[in-house]
C-alpha positions in Angstrom: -10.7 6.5 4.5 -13.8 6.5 2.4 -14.1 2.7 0.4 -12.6 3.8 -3.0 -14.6 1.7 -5.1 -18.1 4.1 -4.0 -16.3 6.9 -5.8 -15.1 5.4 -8.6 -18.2 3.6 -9.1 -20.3 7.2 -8.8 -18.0 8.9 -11.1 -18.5 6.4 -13.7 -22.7 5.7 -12.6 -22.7 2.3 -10.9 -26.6 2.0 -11.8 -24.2 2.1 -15.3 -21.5 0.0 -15.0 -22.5 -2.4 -12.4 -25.7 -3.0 -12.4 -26.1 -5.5 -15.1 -23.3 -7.7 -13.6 -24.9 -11.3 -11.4 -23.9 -10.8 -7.8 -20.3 -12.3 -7.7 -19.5 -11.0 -10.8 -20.0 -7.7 -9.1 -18.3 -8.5 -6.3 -15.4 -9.1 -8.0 -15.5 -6.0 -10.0 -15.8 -4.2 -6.4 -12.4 -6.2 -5.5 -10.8 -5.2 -8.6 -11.8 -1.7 -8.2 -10.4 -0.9 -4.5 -7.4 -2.9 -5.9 -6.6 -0.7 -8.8 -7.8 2.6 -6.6 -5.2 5.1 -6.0 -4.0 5.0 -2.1 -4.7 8.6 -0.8 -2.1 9.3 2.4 -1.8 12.5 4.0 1.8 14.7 2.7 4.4 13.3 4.9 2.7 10.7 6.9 5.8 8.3 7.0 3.8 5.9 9.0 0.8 5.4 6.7 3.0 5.1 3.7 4.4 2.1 5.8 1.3 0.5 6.7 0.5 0.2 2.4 4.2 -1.2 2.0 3.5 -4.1 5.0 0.0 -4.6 3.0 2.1 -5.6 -0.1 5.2 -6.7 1.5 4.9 -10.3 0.9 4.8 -11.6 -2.7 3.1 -15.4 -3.3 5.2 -17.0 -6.1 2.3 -19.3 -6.9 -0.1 -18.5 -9.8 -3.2 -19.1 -10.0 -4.0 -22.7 -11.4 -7.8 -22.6 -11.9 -9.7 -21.8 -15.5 -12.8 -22.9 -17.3 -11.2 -24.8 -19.5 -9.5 -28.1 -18.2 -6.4 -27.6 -20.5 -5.8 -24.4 -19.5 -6.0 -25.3 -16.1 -3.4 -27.8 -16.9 -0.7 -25.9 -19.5 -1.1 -23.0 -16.3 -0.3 -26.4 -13.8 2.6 -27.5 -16.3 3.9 -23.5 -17.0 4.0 -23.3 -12.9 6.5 -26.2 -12.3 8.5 -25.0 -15.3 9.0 -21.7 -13.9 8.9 -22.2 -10.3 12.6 -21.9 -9.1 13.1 -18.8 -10.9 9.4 -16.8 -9.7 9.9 -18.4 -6.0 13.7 -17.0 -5.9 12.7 -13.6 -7.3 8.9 -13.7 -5.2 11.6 -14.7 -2.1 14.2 -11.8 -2.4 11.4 -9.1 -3.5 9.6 -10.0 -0.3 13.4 -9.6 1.6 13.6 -6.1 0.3 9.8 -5.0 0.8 10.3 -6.4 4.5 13.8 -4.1 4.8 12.5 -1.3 3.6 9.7 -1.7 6.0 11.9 -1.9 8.6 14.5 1.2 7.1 11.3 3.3 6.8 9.9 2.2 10.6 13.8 3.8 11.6 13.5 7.1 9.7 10.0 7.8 10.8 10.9 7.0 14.7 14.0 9.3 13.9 11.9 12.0 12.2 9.5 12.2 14.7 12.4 12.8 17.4 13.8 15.5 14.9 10.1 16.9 15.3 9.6 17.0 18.9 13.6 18.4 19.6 12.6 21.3 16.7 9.5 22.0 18.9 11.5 22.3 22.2 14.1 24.1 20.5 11.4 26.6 19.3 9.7 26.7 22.7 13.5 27.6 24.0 14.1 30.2 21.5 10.6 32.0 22.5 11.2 32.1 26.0 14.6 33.7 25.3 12.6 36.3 23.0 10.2 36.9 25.8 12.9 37.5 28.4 15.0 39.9 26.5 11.7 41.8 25.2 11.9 40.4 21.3 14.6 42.1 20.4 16.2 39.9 18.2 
């Protein structure tokens, strides 16, 4: 899959919109762009629709402590231990369910594909009974 952030960046002229950032300020804007990028899968491909739930599955309860400002960084610090226990039990059971339906999914696409391959035989069956009676039916 093409990098998203080359698209979006030519649909909106990176010359344009990026070129006047310093280098890591660009670089972060390239992060934030594949971030925000829509996830293209192919229609009914189970398994790649998995693989971008396992690539989210785990949530981190801990935000991010660091700012340019010193009391910021600390009223973030103080916020944090004030609201720990409540985003580490929700950050804890989100990550339970992502990791579930990760493996609920990984069941129905093993099952689907067994669907698949029986509905193929079945079909190569059903021919070879056509063929011997002359396609009759």
């Amino acid at each position: 899959m093409p990098a998203p952030t080359s698209a979006v960046a030519r649909a909106l002229g990176e010359e344009v919109v990026l070129g006047a950032l310093p280098g890591a300020d660009l670089d972060d804007v390239r992060d934030a762009l594949e971030r925000l990028a829509p996830v293209e899968l192919a229609p009914g491909d189970v398994r790649a629709a998995l693989a971008v739930v396992a690539e989210h599955a785990t949530f981190n309860p801990y935000a991010a402590l660091t700012s340019r400002h010193p009391a910021i960084a600390r009223l973030k610090l103080v916020t944090r231990k004030l609201t720990f226990f409540v985003a580490h039990n929700l950050a804890v059971q989100v990550t339970e369910l992502a990791h579930a339906l990760l493996v609920a999914g990984a069941a129905t696409a093993d099952r689907l594909e067994l669907l698949e391959e029986e509905n193929a035989r079945l079909r190569q069956d059903l021919d070879e009974l056509r063929r011997r009676q002359g396609g009759t039916w």
